[in-house]
N, C-alpha and C positions, 0 to 999 in steps of 0.2 A: 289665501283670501278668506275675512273669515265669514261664517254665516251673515253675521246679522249686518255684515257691510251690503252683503248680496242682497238682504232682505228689504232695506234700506231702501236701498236702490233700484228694487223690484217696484215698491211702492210708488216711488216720485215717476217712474215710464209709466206705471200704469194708472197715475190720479190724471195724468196728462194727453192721456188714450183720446178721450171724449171731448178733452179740449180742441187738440188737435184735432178731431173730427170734426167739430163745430165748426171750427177756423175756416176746414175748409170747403165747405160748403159757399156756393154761389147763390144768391135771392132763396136761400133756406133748398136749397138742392145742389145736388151732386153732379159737375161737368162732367166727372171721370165714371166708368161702370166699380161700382163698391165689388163687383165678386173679385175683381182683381186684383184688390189692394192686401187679400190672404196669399193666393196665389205668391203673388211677387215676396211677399213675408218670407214665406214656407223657401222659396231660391237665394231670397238673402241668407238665411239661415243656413240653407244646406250647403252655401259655396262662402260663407265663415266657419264652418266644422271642417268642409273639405280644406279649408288652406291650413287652418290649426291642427287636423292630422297630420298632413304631408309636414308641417313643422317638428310635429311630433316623431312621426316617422325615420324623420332625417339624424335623431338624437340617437343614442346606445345607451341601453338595452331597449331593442324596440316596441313598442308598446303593446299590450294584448288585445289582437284584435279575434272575435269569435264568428268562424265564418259554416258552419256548419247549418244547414237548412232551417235544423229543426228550433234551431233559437235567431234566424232570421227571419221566420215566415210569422213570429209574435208581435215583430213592429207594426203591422198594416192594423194590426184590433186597436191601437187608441183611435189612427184616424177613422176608422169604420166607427167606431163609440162613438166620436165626435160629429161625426154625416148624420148619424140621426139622431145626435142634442140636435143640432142644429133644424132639423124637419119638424122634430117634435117642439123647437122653442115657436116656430113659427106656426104650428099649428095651435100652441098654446093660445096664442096673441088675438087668434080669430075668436076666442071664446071671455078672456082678460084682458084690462085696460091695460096700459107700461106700469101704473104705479103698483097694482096689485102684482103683475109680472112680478117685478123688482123684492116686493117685500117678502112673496114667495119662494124667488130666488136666495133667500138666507137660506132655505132647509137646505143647501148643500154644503153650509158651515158643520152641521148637524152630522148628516148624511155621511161625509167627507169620518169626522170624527169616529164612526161608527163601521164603517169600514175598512178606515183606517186600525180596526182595533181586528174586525173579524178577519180578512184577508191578507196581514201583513204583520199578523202575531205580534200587535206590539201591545202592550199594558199602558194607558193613562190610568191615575190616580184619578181619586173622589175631586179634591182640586183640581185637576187637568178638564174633568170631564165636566163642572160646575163653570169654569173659563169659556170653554167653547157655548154651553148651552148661552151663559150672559152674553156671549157675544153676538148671537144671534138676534139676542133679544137687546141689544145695542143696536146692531144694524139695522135693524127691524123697526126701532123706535124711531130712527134719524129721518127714514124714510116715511113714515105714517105723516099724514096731513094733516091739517087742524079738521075738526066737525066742521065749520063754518063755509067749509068751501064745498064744490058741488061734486067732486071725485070721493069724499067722504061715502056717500052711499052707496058707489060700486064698489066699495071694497069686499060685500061680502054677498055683492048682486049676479056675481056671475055664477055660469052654471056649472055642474057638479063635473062635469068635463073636464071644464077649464083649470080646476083645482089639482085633478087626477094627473093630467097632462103638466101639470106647474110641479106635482109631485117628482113626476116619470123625469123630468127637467134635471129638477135638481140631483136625483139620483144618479142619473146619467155624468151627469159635469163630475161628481165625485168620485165614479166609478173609473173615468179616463185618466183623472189626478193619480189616484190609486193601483189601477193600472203601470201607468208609465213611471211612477215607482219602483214599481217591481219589476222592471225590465231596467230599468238603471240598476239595479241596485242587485238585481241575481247573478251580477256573475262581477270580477274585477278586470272587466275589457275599459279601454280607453273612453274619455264621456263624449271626444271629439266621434270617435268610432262608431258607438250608439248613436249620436247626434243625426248622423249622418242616413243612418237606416231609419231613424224614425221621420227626419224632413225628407229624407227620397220619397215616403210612402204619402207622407202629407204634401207635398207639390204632384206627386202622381192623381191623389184623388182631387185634389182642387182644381186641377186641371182639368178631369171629366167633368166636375161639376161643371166649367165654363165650356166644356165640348155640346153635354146637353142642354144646357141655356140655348146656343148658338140650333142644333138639331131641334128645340122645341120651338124658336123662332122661324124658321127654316131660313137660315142665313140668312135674315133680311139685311142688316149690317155688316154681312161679312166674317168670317174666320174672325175668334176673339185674339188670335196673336196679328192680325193688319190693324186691332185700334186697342191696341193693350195699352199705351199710354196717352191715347186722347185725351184731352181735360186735364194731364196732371199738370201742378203747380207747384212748387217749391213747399211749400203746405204737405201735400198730398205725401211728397217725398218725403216729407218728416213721419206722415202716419204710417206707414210702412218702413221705415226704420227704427219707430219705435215698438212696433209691432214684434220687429224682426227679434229686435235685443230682447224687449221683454221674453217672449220664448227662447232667449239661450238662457238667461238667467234663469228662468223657470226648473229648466233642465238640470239645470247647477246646483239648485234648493234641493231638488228630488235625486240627484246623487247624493250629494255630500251631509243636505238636513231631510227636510220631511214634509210631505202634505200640511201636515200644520202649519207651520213656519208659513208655507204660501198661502193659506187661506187667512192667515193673519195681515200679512202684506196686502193682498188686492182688498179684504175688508178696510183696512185701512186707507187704502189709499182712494177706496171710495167716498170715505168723509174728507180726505184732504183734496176732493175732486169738488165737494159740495160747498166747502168753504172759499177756495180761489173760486166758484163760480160768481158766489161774494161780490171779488171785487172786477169780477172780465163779465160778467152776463148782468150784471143787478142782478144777482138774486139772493133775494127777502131770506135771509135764517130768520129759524123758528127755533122756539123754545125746544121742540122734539129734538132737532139739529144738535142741540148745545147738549142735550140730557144726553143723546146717544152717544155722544164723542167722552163723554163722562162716563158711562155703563162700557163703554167699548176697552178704554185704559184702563179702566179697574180689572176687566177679563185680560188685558194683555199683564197687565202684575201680577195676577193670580196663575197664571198659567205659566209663565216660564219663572217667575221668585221662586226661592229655596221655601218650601213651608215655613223653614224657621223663622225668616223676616215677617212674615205673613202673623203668626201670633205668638204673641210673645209668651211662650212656657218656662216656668223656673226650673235649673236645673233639678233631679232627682234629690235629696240628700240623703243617705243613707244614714239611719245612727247609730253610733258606734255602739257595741254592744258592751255595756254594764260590767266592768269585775267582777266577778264573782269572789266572793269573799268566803273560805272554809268556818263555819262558825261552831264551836264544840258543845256539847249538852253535856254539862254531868248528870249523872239522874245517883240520887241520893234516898237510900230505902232507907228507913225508922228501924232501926231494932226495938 
């Protein structure tokens, strides 16, 4: 399969993330408890790795699996990474509006880029590195509102906090990408086999999470596995299966391509999220809309094009060097 089918494909689950989530929502709220719709992700996932190893398994030569502590006890740090994005996104949000959140949320196109270079020894070019910066500033642009409206002036009204923590944010989200990188890609074990230790560790901790929800409530509603599917709806079901795929693909980019590659995808698929909203929400494009999605494919041409399509240089020509010609002197004395 090749990358950019996955990439593709990455994109269209994930511009439909939000849809799906809007869908399913009841009088603009949620029937069902939202901590469980990761939870349930993280199990779908880990029992499609589990059945596509035992497929694997069942084949000759059997696949490498690495069972040795000291390279399974590395799986739990994305989901520990990711425990506190998540604390710290929402401690952001006490301090920043959504839109400013969001347009902040680019510095880990950045971030990603930059780490990607120090932790994973890879080289981007002056082009590569110029792609990601406009992309940010693509993203960035689609998102920014007109002056005219009244979110215009919190964008740069929040406090010095709020900034620091939107920084810590994005660092964070790039740091787990880059991370689980590098745990796909250190050794050549199976991806079902990785799969599999990285969702046990993330259906382990999502599960506390819903253990200490239920402990901070003091069971007022009971154990979260007696109403784990309360409220759900055929909807709901769809956001949790797309939840689910999107993270095998995820997984799939970061074996076989790269951090890039996926930060190009969910950037993407966030303007193809903003355009269907278009025609499912009303909602009003703007000019910023149309400019970003312009600035955004110029960064996606310059970053994966060969330079040479990028500007057109004449070949070298070398000139051929000149005959040389023996030419004789008489030299003639007077007597």
């Amino acid at each position: 399969m090749q990358w950019y089918f996955v990439a593709v494909l990455l994109t269209i689950l994930t511009s439909s993330q939000g849809i799906l989530t809007t869908l399913s929502q009841s009088n603009g709220g949620y029937k069902y408890d939202y901590a469980t719709v990761p939870f349930l992700a993280e199990v779908f996932k880990l029992l499609v790795s589990s059945l596509l190893l035992w497929r694997e398994c069942r084949k000759s030569p059997l696949p490498r699996m690495t069972t040795e502590w000291k390279s399974v006890r590395l799986y739990p740090i994305p989901s520990i990474i990711y425990l506190i994005h998540n604390n710290v996104q929402f401690a952001t949000l006490t301090y920043v509006d959504t839109s400013t959140y969001q347009i902040m949320g680019n510095l880990k196109i950045v971030t990603t880029g930059i780490l990607f270079r120090l932790f994973l020894r890879r080289k981007l070019s002056n082009l590569q590195w110029m792609a990601i910066v406009l992309l940010a500033v693509g993203t960035t642009t689609s998102q920014v509102k007109g002056c005219g409206e009244a979110s215009c002036d919190s964008l740069f009204a929040a406090p010095i906090q709020g900034y620091m923590l939107g920084v810590l944010s994005a660092c964070l989200s790039a740091l787990a990408g880059v991370y689980t990188e590098f745990l796909m890609k250190k050794n050549n074990d199976s991806l079902y086999w990785q799969n599999v230790q990285l969702y046990t560790f993330g259906a382990i901790f999502n599960m506390s999470r819903l253990l200490l929800d239920d402990f901070r409530g003091g069971f007022e509603n009971g154990a979260f596995w007696q109403r784990l599917f309360d409220g759900y709806s055929i909807t709901t079901w769809l956001v949790v299966l797309n939840l689910g795929s999107t993270g095998l693909l995820v997984s799939w980019l970061m074996k076989y391509a790269d951090n890039i590659v996926k930060v190009y995808s969910t950037s993407m698929a966030m303007l193809l999220t903003m355009v269907l909203s278009v025609y499912l929400f009303n909602f009003k494009p703007t000019m910023q809309l149309f400019l970003g999605i312009i600035i955004c494919m110029m960064s996606l041409q310059m970053y994966f094009a060969p330079p040479s399509t990028l500007v057109d240089i004449p070949p070298a020509v070398k000139a051929a060097p000149e005959s040389l010609r023996e030419v004789s002197i008489e030299r003639r004395t007077d007597s």
